[in-house]
C-alpha positions in Angstrom: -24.3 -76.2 -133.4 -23.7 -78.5 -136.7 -21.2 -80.9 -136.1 -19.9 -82.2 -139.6 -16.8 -84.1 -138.3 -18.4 -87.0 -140.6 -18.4 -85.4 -143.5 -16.1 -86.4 -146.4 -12.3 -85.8 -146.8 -11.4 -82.4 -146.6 -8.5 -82.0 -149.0 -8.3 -78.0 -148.3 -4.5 -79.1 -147.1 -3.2 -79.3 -150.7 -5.0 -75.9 -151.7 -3.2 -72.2 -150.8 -5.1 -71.0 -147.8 -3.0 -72.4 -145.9 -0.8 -69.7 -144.2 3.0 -69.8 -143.8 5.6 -68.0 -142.2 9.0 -66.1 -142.6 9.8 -66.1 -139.3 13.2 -66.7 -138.2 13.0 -67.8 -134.6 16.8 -67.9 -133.8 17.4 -63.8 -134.7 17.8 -61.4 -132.1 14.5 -59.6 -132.7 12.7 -62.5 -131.9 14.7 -63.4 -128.6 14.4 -60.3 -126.9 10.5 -60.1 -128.0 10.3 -64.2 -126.2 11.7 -62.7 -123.1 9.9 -59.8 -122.8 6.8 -61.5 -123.3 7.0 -64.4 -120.7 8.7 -61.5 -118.4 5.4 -60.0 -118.4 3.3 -63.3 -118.4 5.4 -64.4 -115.2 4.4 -61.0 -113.8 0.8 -61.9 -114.3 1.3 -65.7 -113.1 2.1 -64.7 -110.1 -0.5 -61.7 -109.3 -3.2 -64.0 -110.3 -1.5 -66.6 -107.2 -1.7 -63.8 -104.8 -5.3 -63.1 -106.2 -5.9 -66.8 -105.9 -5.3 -66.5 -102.1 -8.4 -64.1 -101.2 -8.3 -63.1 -97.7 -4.7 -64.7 -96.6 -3.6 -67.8 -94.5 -5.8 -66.6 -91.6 -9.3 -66.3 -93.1 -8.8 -69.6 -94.6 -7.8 -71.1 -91.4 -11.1 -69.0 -89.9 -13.2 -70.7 -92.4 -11.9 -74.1 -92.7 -12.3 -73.5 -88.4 -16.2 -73.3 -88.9 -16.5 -76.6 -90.7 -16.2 -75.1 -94.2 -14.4 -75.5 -97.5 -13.3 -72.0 -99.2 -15.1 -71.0 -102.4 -11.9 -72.3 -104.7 -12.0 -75.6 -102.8 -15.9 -75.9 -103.3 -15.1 -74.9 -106.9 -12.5 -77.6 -107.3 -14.9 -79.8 -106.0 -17.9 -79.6 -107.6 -16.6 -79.3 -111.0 -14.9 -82.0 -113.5 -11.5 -81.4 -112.9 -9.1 -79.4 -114.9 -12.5 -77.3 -116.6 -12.4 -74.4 -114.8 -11.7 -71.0 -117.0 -11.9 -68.1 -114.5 -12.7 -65.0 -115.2 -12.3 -61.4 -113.8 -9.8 -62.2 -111.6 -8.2 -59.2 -111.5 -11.9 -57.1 -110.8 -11.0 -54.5 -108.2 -7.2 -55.1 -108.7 -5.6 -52.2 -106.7 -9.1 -50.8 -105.3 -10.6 -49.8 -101.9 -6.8 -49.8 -100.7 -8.5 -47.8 -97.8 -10.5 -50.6 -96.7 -8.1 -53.0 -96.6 -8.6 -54.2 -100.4 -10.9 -57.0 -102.0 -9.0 -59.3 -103.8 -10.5 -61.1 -106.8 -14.1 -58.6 -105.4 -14.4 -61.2 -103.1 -16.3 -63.5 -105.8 -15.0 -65.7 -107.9 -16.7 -66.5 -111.7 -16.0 -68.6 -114.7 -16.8 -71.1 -116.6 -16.6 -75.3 -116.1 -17.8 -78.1 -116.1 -19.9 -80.4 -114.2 -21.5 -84.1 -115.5 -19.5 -82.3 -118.8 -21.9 -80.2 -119.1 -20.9 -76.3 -119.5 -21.9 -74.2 -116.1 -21.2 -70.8 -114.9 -19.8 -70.9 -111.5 -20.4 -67.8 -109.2 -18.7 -68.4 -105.6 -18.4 -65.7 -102.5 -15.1 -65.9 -101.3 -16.0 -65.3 -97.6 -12.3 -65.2 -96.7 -12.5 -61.7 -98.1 -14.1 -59.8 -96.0 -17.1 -62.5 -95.1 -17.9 -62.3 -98.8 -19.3 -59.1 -98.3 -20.7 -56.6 -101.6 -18.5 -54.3 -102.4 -19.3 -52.4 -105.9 -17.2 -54.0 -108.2 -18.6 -57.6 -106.3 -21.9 -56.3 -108.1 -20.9 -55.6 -111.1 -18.8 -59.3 -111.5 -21.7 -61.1 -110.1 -24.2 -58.9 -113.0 -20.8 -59.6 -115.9 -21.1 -63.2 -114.7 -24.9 -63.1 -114.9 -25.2 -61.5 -118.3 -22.8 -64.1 -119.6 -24.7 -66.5 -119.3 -28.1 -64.7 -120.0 -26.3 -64.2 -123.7 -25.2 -67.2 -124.1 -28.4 -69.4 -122.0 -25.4 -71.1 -119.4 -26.7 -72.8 -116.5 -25.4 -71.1 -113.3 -24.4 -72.5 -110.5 -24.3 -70.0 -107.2 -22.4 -70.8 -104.0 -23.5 -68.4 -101.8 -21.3 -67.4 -98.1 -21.7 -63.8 -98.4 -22.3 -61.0 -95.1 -24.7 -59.0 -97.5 -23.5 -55.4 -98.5 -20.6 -54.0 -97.7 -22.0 -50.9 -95.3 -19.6 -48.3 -95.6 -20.0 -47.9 -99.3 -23.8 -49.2 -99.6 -24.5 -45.9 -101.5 -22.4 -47.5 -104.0 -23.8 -50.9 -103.9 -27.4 -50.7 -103.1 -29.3 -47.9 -105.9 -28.1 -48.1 -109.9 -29.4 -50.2 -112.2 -26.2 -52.1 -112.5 -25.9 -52.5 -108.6 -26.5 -54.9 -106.2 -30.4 -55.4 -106.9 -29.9 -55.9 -110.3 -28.3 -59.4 -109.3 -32.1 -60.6 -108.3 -33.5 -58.8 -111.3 -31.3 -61.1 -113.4 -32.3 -64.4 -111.6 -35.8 -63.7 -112.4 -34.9 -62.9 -116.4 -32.7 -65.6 -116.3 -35.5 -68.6 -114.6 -38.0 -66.9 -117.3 -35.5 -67.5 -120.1 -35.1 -71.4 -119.3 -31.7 -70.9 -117.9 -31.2 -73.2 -114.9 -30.1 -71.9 -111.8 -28.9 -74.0 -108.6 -28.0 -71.6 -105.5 -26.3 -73.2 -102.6 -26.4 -72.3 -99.0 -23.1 -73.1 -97.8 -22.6 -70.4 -94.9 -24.4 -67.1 -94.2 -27.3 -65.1 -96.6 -28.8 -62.2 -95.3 -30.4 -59.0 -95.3 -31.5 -58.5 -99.5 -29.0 -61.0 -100.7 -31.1 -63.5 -98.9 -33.5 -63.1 -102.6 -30.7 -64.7 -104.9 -31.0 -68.4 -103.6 -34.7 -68.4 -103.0 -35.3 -66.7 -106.8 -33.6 -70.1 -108.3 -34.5 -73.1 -109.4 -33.0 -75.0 -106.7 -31.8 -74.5 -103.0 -29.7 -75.9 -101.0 -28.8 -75.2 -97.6 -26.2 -77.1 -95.5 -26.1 -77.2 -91.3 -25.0 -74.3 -89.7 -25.5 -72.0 -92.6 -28.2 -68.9 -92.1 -30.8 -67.8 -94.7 -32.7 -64.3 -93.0 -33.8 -61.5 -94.1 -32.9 -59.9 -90.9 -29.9 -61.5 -88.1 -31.2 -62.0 -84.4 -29.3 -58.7 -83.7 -31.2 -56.2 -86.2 -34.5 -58.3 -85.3 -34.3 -58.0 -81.7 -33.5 -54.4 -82.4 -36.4 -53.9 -84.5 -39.0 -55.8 -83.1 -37.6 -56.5 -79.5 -37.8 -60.7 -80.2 -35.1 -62.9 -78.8 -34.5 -65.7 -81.7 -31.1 -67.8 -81.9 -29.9 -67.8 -85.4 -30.4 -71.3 -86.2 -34.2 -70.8 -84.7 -34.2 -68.1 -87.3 -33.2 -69.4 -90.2 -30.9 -72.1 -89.6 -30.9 -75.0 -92.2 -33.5 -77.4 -90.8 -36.0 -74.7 -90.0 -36.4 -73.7 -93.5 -36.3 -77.4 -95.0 -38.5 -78.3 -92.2 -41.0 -74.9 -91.2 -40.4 -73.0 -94.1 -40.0 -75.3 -97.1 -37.9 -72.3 -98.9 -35.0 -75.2 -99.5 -35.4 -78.7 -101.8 -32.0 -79.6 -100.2 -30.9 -79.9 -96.7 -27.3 -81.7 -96.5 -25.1 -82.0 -93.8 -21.7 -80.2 -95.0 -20.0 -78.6 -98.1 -18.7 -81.8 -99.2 -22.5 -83.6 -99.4 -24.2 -80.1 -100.8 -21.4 -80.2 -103.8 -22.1 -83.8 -104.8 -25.6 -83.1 -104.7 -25.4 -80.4 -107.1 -23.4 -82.5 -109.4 -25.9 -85.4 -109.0 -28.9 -83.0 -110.1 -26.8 -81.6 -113.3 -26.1 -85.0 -114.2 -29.7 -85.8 -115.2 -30.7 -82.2 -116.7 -31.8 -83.2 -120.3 -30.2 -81.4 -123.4 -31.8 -78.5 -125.4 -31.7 -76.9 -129.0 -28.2 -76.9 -130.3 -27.2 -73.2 -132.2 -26.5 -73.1 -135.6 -22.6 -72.3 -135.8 -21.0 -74.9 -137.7 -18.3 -77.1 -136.1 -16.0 -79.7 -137.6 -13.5 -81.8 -135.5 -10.7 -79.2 -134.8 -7.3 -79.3 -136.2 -3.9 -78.4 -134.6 -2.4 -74.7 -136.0 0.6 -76.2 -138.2 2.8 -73.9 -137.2 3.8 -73.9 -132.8 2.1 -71.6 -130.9 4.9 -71.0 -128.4 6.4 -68.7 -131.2 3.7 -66.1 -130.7 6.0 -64.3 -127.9 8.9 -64.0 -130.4 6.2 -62.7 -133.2 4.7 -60.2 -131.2 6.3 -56.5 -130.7 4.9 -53.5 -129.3 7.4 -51.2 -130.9 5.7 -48.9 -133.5 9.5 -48.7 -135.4 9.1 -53.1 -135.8 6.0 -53.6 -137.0 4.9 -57.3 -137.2 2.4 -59.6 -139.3 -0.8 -60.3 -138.0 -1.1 -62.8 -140.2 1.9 -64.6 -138.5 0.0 -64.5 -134.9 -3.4 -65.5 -136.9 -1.6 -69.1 -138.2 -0.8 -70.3 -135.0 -4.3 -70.1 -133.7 -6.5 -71.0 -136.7 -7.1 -74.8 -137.3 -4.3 -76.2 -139.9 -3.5 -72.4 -139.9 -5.6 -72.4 -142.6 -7.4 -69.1 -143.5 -9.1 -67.8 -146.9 -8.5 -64.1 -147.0 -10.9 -61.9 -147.9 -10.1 -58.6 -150.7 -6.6 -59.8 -149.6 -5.4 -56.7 -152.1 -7.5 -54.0 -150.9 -8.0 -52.2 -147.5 -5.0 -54.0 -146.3 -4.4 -52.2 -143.0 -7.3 -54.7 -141.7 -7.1 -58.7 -142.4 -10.7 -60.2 -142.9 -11.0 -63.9 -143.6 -12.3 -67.3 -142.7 -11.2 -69.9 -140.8 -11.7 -72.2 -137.9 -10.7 -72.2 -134.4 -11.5 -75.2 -131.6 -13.2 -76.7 -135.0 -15.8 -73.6 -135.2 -16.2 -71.6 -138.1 -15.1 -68.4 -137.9 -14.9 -64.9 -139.8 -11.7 -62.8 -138.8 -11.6 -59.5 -138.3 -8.0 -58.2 -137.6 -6.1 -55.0 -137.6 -2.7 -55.1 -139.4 0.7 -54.3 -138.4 2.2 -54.4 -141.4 2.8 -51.0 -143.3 1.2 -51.0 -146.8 1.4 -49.7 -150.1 -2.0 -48.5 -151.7 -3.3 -46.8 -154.9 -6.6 -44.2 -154.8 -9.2 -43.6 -157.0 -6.9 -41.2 -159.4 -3.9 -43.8 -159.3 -1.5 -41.9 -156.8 0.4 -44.4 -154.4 0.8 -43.9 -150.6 1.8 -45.3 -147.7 -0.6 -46.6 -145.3 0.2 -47.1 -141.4 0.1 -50.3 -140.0 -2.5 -50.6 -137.2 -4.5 -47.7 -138.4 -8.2 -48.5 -140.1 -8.4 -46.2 -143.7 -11.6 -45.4 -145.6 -11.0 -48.9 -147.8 -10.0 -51.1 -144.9 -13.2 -49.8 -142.9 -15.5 -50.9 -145.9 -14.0 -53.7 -146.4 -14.5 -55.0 -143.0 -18.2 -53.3 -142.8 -18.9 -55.6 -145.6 -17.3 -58.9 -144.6 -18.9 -58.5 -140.9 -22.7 -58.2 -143.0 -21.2 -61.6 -144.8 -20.6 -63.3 -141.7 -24.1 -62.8 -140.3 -25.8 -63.1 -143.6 -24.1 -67.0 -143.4 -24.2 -67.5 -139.3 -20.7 -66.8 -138.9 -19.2 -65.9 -135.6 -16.7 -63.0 -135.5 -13.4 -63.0 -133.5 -11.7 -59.2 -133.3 -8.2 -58.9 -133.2 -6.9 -55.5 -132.0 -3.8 -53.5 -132.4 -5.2 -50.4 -133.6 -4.2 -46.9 -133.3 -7.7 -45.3 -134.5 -8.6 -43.9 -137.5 -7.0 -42.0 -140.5 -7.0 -38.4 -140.2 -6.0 -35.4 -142.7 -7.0 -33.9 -145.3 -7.1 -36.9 -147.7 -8.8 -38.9 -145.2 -11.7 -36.9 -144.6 -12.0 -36.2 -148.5 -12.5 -40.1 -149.3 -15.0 -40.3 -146.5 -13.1 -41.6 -143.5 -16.2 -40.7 -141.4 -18.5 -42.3 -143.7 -16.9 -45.3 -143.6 -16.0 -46.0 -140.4 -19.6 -45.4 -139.8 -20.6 -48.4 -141.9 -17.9 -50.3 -139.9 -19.7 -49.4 -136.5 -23.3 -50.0 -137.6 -22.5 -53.5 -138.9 -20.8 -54.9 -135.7 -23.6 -52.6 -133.5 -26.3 -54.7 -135.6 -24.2 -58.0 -135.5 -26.4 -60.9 -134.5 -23.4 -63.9 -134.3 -21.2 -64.1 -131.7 -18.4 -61.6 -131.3 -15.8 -62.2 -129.1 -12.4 -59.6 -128.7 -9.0 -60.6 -128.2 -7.1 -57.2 -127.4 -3.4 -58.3 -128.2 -2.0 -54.2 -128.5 -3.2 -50.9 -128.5 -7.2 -50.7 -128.7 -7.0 -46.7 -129.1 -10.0 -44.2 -129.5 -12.9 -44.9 -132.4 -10.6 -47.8 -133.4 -11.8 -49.5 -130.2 -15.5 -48.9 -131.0 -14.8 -50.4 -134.6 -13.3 -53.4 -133.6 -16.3 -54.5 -131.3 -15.1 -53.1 -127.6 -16.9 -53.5 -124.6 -19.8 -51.2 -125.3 -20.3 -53.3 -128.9 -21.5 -56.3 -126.4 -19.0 -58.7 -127.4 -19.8 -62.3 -125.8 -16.4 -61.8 -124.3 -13.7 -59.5 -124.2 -9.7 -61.1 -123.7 -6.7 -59.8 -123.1 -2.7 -60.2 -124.1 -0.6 -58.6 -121.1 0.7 -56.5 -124.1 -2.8 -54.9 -124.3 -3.1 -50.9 -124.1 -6.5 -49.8 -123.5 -7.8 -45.9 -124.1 -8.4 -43.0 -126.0 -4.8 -42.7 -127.3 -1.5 -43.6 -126.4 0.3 -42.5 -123.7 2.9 -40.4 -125.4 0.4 -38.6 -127.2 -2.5 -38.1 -124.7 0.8 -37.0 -122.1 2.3 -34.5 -125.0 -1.7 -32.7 -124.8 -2.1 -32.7 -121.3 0.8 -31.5 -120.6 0.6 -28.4 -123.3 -3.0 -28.0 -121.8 -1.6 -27.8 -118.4 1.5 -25.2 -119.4 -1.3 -22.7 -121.3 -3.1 -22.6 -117.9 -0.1 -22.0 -116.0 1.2 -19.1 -118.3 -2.1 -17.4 -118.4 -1.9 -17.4 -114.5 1.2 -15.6 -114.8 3.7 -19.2 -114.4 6.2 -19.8 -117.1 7.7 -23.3 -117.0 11.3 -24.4 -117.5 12.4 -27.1 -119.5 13.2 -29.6 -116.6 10.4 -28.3 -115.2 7.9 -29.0 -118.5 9.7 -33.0 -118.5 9.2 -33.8 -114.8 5.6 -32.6 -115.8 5.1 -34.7 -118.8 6.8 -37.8 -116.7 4.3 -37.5 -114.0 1.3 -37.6 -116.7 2.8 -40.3 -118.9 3.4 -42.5 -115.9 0.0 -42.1 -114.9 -2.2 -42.5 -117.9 0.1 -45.7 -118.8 -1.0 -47.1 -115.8 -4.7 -46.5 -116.5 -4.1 -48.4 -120.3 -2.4 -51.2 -118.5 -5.1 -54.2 -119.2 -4.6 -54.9 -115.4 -6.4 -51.6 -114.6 -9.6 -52.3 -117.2 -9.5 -56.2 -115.9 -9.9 -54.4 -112.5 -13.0 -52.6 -113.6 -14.7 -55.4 -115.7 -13.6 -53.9 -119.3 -11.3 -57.3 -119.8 -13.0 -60.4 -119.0 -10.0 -62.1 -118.7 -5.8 -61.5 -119.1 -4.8 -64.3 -121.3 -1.4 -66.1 -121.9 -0.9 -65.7 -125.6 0.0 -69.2 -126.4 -3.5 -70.1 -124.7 -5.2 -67.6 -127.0 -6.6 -70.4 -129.2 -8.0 -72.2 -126.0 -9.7 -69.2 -124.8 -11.6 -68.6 -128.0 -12.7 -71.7 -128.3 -14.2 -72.0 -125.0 -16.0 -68.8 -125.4 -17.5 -70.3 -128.7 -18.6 -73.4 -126.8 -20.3 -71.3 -124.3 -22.1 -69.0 -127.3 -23.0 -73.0 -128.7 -25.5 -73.2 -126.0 -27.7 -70.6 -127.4 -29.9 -71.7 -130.7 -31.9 -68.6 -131.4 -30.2 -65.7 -133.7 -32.2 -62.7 -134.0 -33.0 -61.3 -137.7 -30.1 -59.4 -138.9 -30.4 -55.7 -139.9 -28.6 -52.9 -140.2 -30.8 -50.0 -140.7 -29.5 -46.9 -142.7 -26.2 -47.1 -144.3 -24.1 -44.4 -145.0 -23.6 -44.4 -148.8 
């Protein structure tokens, strides 16, 4: 990462990339769009307290009974304070309701800070349900892990976990992103130079007893158990009678053993001794993104929730949202005058250099090949705007750019005219640039991420280094009054065919029922709950949350060659 905070002046105030605004803060439109917005940000506040709490009152009062600390209380702890930036809080938000729930997956991940150094923290919450596996505790702990394989982050396990949970081992135990995919990654990760500490601090057995011992250091603190096998399954299997701590208690196996380097006395002892072994790790290559000393948007983020609206009849300026997150809120567009349902640029954001790629809420007026005008539909990628941003995502990795996605995108063009200027064609450019993108991407989903538009923007399955949220996020194959309007016609066909002829109160209730429940399923809550968001973000903090994601792609040097293969011409 090239730091060129001493370079001369940068007189770029004076010149006209510096975005401005027409905003008028005190109208009506802008009021009722503040209050909806920190409506819904309140909502999230306070799920993500309840989350915070894991297993209740009671299982914390359990744990802190056995001499222990809680995983957020070792977190808080171990780490500088004020650097933690959790994420997948909401992973199996509203899931295995049968089983009494598993708040947060019973792990908790993100990224801090410990000696200042950047770490990935993953932490079983044993309150919830002992820290057992459940699926989705899999599939956080692999996210987690393939964070910070992508991005070479040091990762720092604290483990208090019961193993798998049995009832729905089928689920946990076979696929290749399940529960032995976790040790899989250790070793990838230890061969990849990317330092692992696992601590000890309560029980690890059965096949989760691999994750510590495939580290570069272990720790172990009294009282905690490290077996392959408890005294109960090994008395049954083999008939021998063996106390726990005989077993695999803390000073047998720094003692007997030798499997730990550590052996400390509580939580409290284990966490400084982590922090006292990151303190002297030395420092490796630094990546090649370019950072100056960052520069405060000129223009108040706080205004964001007045800017935003979901309402297709007021559509808004992405350009607005864009200069109260860049640095200065300076950004030179790119082919400003063509393609303009999609905003490409550069910028900076947390200092980083950045290229933008944005979809547009503004509706535009265009001219074709043969000089006729039209209208073209805010949020909606045409056969220019896709070529455009095909092209400017090749620029950014031809020059080590990273790429930051902003989506409010209904999908493609369709019609006639659409598919006769190549719509296909062209969004097909679009996909095979950000597929063959070698910078960072990261996604900040602020509306509607709708059908192929999704894929062109760099969603999940593009590998984005991280994938963010707005609470205003809708997440699917199309909107909800137009995927309820098919289904329900879908549904009426099969009815009449079977001889059932619908009334018109009848058809409504019908088409309620389906809207309610596919706009549940686009609510970001429900793809935070299955890993597709990384992380529900306040708006205003939207600035903050890219630049820590850059910091975290800073730690890896080495960019692959860029290529694209065959283009579509």
């Amino acid at each position: 990462m090239a730091d060129r905070s001493e370079a001369p002046p940068d007189h770029s105030a004076k010149a006209s990339n510096v975005l401005t605004t027409s905003v008028d803060p005190t109208s009506a439109r802008f009021e009722a769009n503040m209050r909806f917005l920190a409506d819904l940000m309140s909502q999230v506040r306070n799920e993500n307290e309840e989350i915070s709490e894991g297993g209740g009152a009671k299982a914390i009062e359990n744990q802190h009974a056995k001499g222990r600390l809680t995983a957020r209380e070792r977190i808080e702890l171990l780490i500088d304070p004020g650097t933690f930036f959790e994420l997948g809080i909401y992973a199996a938000h509203g899931m295995y309701e049968e089983w009494g729930g598993a708040q947060a997956a019973g792990v908790i991940t993100g990224l801090a800070r410990i000696q200042t150094r950047m770490v990935m923290i993953i932490a079983n919450d044993a309150t919830v349900k002992a820290g057992a596996f459940f699926p989705m505790t899999s599939k956080k702990v692999i996210r987690a892990q393939n964070i910070a394989i992508e991005n070479r982050i040091p990762t720092v396990y604290l483990v208090d976990s019961a193993g798998v949970f049995l009832p729905l081992q089928e689920d946990v135990f076979p696929d290749t992103d399940d529960f032995g995919r976790v040790f899989r990654n250790n070793a990838v990760m230890s061969a990849l130079g990317i330092p692992q500490i696992a601590a000890i601090m309560g029980m690890c057995v059965a096949g989760g007893g691999y994750l510590p011992v495939m580290c570069d250091h272990v720790l172990m603190t009294d009282g905690s158990g490290l077996f392959l096998a408890g005294p109960a399954l090994v008395q049954a299997a083999i008939g021998q009678k063996v106390s726990a701590e005989e077993l695999g208690g803390a000073a047998m196996h720094a003692g007997i053993s030798g499997t730990v380097d550590f052996r400390e006395p509580d939580d409290a002892a284990c966490l400084a001794r982590i922090r006292s072994i990151v303190e002297k790790w030395g420092y490796r290559r630094q990546s090649p993104w370019d950072r100056k000393k960052p520069v405060e948007p000129a223009l108040a983020a706080e205004e964001i929730y007045g800017i935003y609206d979901s309402s297709p009849a007021r559509p808004y300026d992405m350009k607005d949202i864009l200069a109260r997150v860049l640095d200065g809120s300076r950004f030179d567009e790119y082919k400003a005058e063509y393609g303009k349902t999609l905003v490409c640029g550069y910028g900076r954001i947390g200092g980083f250099a950045v290229g933008i790629v944005a979809n547009q809420k503004l509706h535009a007026q265009a001219t074709d090949h043969e000089g006729h005008k039209r209208l073209e539909f805010g949020g909606v990628i045409y056969t220019e705007s896709a070529e455009k941003a095909a092209r400017f995502i090749m620029d950014c990795n031809q020059n080590l750019i990273p790429l930051i996605f902003f989506h409010d995108v209904n999908g493609f063009m369709v019609g006639r005219d659409a598919e006769w200027s190549g719509i296909i064609k062209a969004g097909a450019k679009m996909v095979n640039a950000v597929s063959n993108s070698v910078v960072p991407k990261i996604a900040v989903i602020v509306g509607g991420s709708f059908g192929a538009g999704h894929y062109a923007m760099c969603g999940k399955a593009f590998d984005p280094r991280f994938v963010f949220a707005w609470p205003t996020a809708r997440y699917a194959v199309m909107g909800g009054d137009a995927a309820a309007g098919t289904l329900v016609e879908i549904k009426v066909k099969q009815l009449e065919r079977g001889g059932t002829k619908l009334g018109d109160e009848e058809k409504k209730e019908l088409y309620d029922s389906v809207k309610r429940t596919y706009d549940e399923q686009t609510d970001p809550r429900y793809g935070a709950a299955r890993l597709w968001i990384d992380k529900i973000i306040d708006p205003v903090e939207t600035r903050d949350a890219i630049t820590q994601a850059l910091e975290a792609a800073s730690l890896n040097p080495d960019v692959p060659e860029f290529k694209v293969g065959v283009l579509q011409t």
